[in-house]
C-alpha positions as CSV (number, residue, x, y, z in Angstrom):
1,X,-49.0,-138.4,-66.1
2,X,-51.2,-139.7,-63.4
3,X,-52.9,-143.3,-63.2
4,X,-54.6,-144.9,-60.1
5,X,-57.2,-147.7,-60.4
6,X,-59.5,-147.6,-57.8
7,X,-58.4,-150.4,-55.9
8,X,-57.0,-149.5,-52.8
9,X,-53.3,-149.4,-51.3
10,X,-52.0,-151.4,-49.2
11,X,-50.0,-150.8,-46.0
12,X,-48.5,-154.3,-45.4
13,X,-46.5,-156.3,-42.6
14,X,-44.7,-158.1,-45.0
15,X,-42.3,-156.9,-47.4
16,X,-44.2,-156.6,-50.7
17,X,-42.8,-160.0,-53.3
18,X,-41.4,-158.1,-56.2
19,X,-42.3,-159.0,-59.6
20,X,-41.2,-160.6,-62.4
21,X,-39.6,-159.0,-65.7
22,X,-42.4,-160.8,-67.9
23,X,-45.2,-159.5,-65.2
24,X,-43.8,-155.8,-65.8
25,X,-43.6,-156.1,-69.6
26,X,-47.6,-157.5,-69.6
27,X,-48.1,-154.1,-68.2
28,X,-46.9,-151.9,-71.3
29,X,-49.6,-150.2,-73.2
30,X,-48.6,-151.4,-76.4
31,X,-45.0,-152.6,-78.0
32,X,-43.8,-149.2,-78.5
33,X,-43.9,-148.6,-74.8
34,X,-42.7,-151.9,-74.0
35,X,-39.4,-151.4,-76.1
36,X,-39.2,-147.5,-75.0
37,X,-39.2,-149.1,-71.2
38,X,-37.4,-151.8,-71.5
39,X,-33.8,-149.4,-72.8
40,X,-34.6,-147.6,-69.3
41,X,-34.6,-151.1,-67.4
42,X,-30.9,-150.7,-66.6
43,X,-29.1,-148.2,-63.5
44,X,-27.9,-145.7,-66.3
45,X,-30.7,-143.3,-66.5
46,X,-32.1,-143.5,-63.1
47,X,-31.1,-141.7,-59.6
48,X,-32.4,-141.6,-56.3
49,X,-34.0,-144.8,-56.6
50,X,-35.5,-147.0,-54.0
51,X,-38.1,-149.2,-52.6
52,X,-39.7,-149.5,-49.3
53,X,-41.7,-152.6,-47.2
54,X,-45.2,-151.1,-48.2
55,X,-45.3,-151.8,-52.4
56,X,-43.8,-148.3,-53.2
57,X,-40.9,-147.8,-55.9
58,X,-39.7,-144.3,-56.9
59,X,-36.7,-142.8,-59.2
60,X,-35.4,-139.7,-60.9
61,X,-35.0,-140.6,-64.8
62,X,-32.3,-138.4,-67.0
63,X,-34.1,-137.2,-69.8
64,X,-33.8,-134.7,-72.7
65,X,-34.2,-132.0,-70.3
66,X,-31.9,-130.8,-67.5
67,X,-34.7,-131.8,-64.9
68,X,-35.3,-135.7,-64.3
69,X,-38.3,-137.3,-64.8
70,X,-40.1,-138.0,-61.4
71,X,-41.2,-141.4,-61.3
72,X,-43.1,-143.5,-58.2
73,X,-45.7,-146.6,-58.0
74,X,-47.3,-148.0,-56.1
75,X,-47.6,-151.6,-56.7
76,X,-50.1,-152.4,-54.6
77,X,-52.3,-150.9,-56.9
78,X,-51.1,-150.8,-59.3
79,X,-50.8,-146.9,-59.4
80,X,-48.3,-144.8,-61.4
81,X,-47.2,-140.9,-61.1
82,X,-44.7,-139.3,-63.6
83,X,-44.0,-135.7,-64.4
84,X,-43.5,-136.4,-67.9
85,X,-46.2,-135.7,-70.2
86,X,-47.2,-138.8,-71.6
87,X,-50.7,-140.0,-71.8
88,X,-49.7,-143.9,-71.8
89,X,-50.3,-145.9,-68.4
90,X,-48.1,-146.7,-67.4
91,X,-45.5,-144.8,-69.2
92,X,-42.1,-145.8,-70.2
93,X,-40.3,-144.3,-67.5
94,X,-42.5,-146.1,-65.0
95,X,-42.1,-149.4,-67.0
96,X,-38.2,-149.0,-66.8
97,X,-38.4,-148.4,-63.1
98,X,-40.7,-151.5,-62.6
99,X,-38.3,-153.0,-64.8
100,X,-35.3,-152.6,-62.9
101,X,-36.9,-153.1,-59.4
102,X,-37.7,-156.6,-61.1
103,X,-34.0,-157.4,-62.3
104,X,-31.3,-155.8,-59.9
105,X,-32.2,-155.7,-56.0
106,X,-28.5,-154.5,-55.5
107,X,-29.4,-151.6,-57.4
108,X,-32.9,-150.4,-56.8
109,X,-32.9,-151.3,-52.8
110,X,-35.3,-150.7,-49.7
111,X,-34.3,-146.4,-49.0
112,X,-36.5,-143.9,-47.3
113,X,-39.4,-142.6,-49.4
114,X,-38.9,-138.7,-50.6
115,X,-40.7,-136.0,-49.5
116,X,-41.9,-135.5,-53.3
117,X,-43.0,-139.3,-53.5
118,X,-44.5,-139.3,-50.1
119,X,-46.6,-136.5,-50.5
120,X,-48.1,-138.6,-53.7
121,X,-48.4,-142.0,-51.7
122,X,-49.9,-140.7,-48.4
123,X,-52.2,-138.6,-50.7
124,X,-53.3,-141.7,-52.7
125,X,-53.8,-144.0,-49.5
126,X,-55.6,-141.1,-47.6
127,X,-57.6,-140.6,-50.4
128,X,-58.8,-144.7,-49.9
129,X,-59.2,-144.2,-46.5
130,X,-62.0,-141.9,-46.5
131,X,-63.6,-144.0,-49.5
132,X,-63.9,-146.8,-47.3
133,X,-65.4,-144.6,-44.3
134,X,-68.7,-146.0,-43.8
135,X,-71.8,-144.1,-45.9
136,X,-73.3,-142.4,-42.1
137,X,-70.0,-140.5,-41.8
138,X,-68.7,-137.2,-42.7
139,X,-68.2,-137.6,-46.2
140,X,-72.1,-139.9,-46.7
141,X,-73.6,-136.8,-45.1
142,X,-72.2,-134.5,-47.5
143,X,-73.0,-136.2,-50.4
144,X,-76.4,-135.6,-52.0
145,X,-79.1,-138.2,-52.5
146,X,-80.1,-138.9,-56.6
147,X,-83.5,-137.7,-57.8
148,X,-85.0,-141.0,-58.5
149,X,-88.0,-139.8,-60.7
150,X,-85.4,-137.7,-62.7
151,X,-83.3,-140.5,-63.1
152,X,-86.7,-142.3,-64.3
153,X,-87.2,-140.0,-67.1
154,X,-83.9,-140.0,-68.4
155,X,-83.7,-143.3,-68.4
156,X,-87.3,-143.6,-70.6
157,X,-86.2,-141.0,-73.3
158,X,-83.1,-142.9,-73.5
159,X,-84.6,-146.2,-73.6
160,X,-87.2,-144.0,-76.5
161,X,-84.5,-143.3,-78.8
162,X,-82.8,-146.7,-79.2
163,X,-86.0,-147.7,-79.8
164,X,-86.1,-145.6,-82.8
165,X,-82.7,-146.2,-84.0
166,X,-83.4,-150.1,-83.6
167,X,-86.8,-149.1,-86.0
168,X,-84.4,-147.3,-88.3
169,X,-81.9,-150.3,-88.5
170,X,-84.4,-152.6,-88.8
171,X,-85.3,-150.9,-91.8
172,X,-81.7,-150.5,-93.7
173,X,-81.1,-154.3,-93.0
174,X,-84.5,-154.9,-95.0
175,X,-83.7,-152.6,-97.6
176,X,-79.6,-154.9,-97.4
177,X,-81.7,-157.9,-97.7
178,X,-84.3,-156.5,-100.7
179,X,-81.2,-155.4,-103.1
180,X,-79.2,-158.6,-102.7
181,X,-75.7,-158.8,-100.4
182,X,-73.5,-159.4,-103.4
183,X,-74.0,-155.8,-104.1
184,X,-73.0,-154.8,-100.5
185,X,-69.5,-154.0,-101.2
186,X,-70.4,-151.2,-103.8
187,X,-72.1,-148.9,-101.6
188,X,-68.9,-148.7,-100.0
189,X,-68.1,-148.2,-96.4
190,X,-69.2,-144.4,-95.6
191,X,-72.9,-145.5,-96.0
192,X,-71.8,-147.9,-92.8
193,X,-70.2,-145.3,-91.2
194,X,-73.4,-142.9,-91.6
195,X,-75.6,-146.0,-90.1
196,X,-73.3,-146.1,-87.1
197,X,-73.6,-142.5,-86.3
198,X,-77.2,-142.6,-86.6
199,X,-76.5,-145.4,-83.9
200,X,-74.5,-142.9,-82.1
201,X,-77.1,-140.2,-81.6
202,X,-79.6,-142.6,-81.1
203,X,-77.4,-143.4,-77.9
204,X,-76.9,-147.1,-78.8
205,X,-72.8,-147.3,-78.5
206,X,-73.2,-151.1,-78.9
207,X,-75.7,-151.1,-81.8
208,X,-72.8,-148.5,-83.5
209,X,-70.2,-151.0,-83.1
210,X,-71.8,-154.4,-84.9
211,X,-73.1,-152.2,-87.7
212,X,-69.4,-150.6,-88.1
213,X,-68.2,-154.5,-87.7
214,X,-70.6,-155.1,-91.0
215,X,-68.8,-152.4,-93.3
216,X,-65.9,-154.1,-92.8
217,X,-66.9,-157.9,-94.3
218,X,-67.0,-157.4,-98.0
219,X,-63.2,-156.5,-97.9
220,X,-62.5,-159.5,-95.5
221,X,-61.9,-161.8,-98.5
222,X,-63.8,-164.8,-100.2
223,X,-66.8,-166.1,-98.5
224,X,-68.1,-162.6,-97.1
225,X,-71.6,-162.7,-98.6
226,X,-72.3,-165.4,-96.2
227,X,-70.5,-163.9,-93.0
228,X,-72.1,-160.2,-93.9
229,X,-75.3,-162.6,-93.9
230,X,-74.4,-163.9,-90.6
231,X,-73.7,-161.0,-89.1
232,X,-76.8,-159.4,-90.3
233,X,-78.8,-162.4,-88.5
234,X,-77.3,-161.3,-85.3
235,X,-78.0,-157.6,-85.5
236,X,-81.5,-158.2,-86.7
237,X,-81.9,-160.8,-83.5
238,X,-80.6,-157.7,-81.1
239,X,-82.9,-155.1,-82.7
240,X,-86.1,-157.7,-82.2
241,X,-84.9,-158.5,-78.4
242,X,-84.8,-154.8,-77.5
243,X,-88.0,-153.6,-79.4
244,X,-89.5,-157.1,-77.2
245,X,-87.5,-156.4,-74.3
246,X,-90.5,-156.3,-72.0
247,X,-91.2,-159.8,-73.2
248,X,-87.9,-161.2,-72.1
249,X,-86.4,-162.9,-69.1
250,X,-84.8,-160.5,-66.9
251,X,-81.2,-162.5,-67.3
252,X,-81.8,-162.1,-71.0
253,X,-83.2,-158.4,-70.5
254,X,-80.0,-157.6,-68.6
255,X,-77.7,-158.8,-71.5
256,X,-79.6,-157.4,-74.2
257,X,-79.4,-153.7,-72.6
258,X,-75.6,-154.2,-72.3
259,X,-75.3,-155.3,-75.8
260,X,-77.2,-152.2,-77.2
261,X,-74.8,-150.3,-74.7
262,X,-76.4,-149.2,-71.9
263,X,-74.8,-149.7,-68.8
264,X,-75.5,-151.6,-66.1
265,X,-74.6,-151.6,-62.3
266,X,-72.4,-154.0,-60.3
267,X,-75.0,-154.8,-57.7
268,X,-74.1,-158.7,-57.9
269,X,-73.1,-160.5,-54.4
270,X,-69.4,-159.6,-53.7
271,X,-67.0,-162.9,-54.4
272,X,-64.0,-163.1,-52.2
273,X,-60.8,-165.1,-53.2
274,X,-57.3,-165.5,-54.2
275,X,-58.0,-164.1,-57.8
276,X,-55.2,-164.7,-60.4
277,X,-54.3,-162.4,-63.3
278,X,-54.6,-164.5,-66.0
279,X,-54.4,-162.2,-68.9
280,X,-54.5,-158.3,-70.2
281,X,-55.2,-157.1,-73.6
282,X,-56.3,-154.4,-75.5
283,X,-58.6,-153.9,-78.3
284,X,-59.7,-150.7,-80.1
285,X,-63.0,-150.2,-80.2
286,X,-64.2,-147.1,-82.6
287,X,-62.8,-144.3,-81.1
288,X,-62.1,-146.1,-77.5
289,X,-59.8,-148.6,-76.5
290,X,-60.8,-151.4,-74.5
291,X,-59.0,-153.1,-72.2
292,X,-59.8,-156.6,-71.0
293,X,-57.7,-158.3,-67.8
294,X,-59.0,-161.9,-67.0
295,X,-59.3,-163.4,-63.4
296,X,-59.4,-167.2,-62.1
297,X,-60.7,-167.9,-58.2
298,X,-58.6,-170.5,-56.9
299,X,-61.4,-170.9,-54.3
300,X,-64.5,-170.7,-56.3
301,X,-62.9,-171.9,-59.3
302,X,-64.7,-168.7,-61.6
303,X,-63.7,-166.7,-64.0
304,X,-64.0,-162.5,-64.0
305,X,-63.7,-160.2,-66.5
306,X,-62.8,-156.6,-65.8
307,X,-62.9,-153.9,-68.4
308,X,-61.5,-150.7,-68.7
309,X,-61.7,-148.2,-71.2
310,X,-59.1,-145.7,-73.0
311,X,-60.7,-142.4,-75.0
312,X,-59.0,-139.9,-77.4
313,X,-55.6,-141.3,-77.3
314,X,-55.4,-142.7,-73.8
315,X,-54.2,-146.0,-72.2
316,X,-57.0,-147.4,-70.4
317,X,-56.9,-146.8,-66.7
318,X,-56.7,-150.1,-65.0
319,X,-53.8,-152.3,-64.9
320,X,-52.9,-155.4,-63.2
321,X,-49.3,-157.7,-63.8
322,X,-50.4,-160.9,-65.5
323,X,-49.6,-163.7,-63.0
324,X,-49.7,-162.3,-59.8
325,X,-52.1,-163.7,-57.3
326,X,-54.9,-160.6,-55.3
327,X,-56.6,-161.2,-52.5
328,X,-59.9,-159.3,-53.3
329,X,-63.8,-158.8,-53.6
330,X,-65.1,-158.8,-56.9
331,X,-68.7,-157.5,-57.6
332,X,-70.5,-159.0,-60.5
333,X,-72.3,-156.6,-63.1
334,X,-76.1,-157.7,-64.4
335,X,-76.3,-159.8,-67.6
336,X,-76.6,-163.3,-68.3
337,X,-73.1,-165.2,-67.9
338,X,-71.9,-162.5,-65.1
339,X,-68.5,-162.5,-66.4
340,X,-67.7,-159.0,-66.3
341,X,-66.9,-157.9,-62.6
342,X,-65.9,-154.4,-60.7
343,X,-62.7,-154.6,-58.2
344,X,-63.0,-154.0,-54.8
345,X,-61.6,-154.1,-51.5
346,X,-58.2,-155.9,-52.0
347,X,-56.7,-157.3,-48.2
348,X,-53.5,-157.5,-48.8
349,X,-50.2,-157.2,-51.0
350,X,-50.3,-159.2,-54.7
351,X,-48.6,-162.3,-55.0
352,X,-46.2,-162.7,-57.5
353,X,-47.0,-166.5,-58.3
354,X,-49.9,-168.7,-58.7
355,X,-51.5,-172.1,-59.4
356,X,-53.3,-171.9,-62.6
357,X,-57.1,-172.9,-63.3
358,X,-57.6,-177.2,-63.6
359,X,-58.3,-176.8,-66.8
360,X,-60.4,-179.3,-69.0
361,X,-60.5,-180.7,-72.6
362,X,-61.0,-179.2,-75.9
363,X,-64.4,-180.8,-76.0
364,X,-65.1,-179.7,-72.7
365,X,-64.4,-176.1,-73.8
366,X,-66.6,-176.4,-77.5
367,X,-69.3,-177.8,-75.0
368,X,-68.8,-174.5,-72.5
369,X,-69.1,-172.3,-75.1
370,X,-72.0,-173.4,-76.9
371,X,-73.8,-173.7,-73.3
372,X,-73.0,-169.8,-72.8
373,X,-74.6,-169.1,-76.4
374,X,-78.3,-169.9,-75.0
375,X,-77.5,-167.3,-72.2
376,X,-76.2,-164.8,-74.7
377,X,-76.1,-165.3,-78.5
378,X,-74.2,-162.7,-79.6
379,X,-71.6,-164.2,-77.4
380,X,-68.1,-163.9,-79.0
381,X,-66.1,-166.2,-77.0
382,X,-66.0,-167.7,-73.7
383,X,-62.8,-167.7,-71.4
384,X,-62.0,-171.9,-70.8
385,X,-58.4,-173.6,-70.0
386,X,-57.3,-176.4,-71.7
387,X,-55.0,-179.0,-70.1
388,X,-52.7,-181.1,-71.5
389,X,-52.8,-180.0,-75.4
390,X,-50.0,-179.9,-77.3
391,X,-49.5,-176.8,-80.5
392,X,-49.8,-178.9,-83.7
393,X,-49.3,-177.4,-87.4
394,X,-52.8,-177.5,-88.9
395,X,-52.5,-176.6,-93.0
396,X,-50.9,-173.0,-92.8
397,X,-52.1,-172.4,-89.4
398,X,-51.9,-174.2,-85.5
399,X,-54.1,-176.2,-83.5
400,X,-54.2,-177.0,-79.7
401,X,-54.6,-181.2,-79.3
402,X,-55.0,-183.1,-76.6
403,X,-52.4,-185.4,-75.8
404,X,-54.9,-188.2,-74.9
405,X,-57.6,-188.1,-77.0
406,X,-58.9,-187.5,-80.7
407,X,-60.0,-183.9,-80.5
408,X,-58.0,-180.5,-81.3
409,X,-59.3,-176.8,-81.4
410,X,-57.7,-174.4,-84.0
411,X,-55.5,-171.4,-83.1
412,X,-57.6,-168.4,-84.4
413,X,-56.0,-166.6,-87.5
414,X,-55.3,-163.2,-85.4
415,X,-53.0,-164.7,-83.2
416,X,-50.4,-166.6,-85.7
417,X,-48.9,-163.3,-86.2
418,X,-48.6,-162.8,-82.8
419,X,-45.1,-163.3,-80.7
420,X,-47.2,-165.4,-78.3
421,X,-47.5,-168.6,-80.6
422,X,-43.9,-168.7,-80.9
423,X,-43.8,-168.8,-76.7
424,X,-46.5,-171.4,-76.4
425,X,-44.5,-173.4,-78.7
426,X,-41.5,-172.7,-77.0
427,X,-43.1,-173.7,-73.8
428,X,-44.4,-177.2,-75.2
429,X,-41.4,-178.2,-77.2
430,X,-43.9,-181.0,-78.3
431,X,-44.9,-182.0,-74.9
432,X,-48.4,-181.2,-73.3
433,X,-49.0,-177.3,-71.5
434,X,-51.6,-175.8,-70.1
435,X,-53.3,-172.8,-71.9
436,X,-55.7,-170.3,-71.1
437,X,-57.4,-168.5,-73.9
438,X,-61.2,-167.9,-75.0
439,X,-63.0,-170.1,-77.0
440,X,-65.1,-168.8,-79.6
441,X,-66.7,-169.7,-83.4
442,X,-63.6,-168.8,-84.9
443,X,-61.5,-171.3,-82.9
444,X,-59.3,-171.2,-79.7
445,X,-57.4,-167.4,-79.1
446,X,-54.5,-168.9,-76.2
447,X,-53.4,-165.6,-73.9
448,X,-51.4,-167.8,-71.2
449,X,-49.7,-171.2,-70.3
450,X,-48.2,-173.0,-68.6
451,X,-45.5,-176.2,-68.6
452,X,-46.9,-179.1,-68.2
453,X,-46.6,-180.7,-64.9
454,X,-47.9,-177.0,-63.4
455,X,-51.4,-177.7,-62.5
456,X,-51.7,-177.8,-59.1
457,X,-48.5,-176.3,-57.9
458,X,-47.0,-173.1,-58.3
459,X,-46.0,-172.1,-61.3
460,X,-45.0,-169.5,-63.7
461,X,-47.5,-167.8,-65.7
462,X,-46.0,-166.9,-69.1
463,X,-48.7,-164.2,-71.3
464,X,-49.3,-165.0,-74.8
465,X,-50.1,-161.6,-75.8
């Protein structure tokens, strides 16, 4: 089990801060491996283990066989190397090491790295060395320049058979619309499924997953006629913008080739700053998972998005502990909002603390969104911090209010089953927090806080999810 980012480690002067127990357990894949890691947080299992200045952390872990488990990160990265076979990142055996370096200094201490941990660490730092050689040396030379015109072509018979699956959609939305959506649900969901593969070989990923998305509504429960009709609105929008893409702003152009699902480059202007980890999550997406880790810029005061992405059973690669503070560049991918960002050159060891974002009011946030929506209408949500709101039973459900004025957002019905409400509330005990979370038509989805009394100074960043 292997794992490494893509950001590059670090060689610091300072001893790397070590993180918290809740920073390691916002690593975990999922709750299985967050329970499986958190019974090998203790000294019992673990041997030979030790720390050094430079980020790295490495043990021998007792399993079921007679050899122990070889374990190292590097938290600089983070990057994770274990000779068990899992295909989770990190695994459990590198969540119960992180785990114990959090919670027992006396027993996981600063020891000289082993040969069969150094050979990894020097491999993976060499290795982002020579990436950052500049593009005239050795390694630029070597590397062969793209065909442009071939690129071209590929590109236009791509770009040819969306067009014709858009056509094709176009057409089974007409014939939707013709027979009357109250009958939607008897054609059952493998006629769906058979739309979204057509989709699929027309090499539109993103058109695959909104028609998907619509087999799902007539079993949502009352009131689906209208949100199949909604939905069908949307998709019918995207179709028209593509087949009219010449027509279209280039902002707009950008995000309607990213929602169809072709990619984009991040050729943006690098951002420097102190980013902070606000949240990670992951979300299945067909037959990927996606994984979503949120950023605030204490200095330029944006939000980032990164994404990562897990296929056939795999973790997605990237990882970062919620609440630490990185001193990076951030590129910005095409697309109208520039959320989403690529990580870059990082200068120096994360910080395990952080101020979070000023925040602003619930109106504020309804206002944000809907400003976004022009940019992007098939926007979702959009990432906004509320300050000073206080959790308030709404009906059978929760709603954030603020504590000085009239207006409240509601907590969106996928996260009342969630552990996370239970913190937030917790975390209030009535009085105002701070909560970061995206805003979206279905109501406010909170993935951190804060106590109140935390903007502006360091604080404690507790996940929501």
């Amino acid at each position: 089990m292997l794992l490494s980012h893509g950001g590059e480690p670090l060689r610091t002067a300072a001893p790397v801060a070590r993180w918290t127990v809740e920073q390691v357990l916002a690593l975990a894949p999922d709750e299985s491996s967050r329970r499986a890691g958190g019974k090998l947080g203790s000294a019992g299992p673990w041997s030979g283990a030790g720390c050094d200045e430079s980020g790295a952390v490495w043990g021998l872990c007792k399993g079921s066989g007679s050899t122990p488990y070889r374990t190292v990160v590097d938290t600089t990265g983070p990057a994770y190397k274990c000779s068990c076979p899992s295909r989770k990142f990190p695994c459990k055996h590198a969540l119960g090491l992180l785990l114990l370096w959090a919670s027992d200094e006396a027993v996981l201490g600063p020891a000289e790295v082993p040969d069969w941990a150094g050979e990894w660490l020097d491999g993976r730092r060499g290795r982002a060395a020579a990436k950052a050689q500049p593009e005239g040396g050795a390694s630029g030379a070597a590397a062969s320049p793209a065909d442009p015109e071939a690129a071209r072509r590929r590109a236009e018979r791509r770009a040819g058979r969306i067009t014709g699956g858009a056509q094709e959609l176009e057409q089974r939305l007409l014939d939707l619309v013709r027979g009357g959506l109250a009958a939607a649900d008897q054609s059952g969901y493998g006629l769906w499924e058979e739309t979204a593969a057509r989709m699929v070989d027309a090499q539109a990923p993103g058109l695959a997953g909104r028609v998907r998305e619509l087999g799902a509504i007539p079993a949502s429960g009352p009131g689906w006629p209208a949100r199949l009709l909604q939905e069908c609105a949307l998709l019918h929008l995207l179709d028209t913008a593509w087949l009219g893409i010449d027509r279209l702003p280039e902002p707009l152009a950008a995000t309607v080739r990213t929602r169809v699902g072709l990619t984009s480059p991040a050729d943006g202007l690098p951002v420097r700053d102190r980013w902070l980890v606000l949240a990670q999550y992951d979300t299945p997406d067909g037959r990927i998972v996606t994984r979503r880790i949120w950023l605030y810029g204490k200095d330029s005061g944006r939000t980032a998005l990164l994404l990562s992405f897990g296929a056939a059973g795999r973790s997605p690669g990237q990882a970062l502990p919620v609440g630490v503070t990185l001193d990076a560049e951030l590129t910005p991918y095409q697309g109208a909002g520039q959320l989403r960002v690529e990580l870059g050159a990082q200068f120096g060891a994360p910080v395990p603390s952080g101020t979070p974002p000023r925040g602003s009011t619930t109106a504020a946030a309804v206002a944000a969104y809907g400003h976004a929506l022009r940019d992007d209408p098939w926007l979702e949500s959009w990432p906004a911090t509320l300050r000073e709101v206080i959790p308030v039973p709404l009906g059978d459900g929760w709603q954030l209010a603020d504590a000085t004025g009239g207006t409240a957002l509601p907590v969106v019905p996928s996260a009342l089953s969630r552990p996370g409400l239970w913190k937030l509330l917790a975390l209030s005990g009535g009085a105002p927090v701070t909560v970061f979370g995206e805003c979206g038509h279905r109501g406010f989805d909170p993935l951190a806080a804060w106590a109140d009394g935390s903007d502006g100074g360091a604080a404690e960043t507790v996940p929501l999810i």
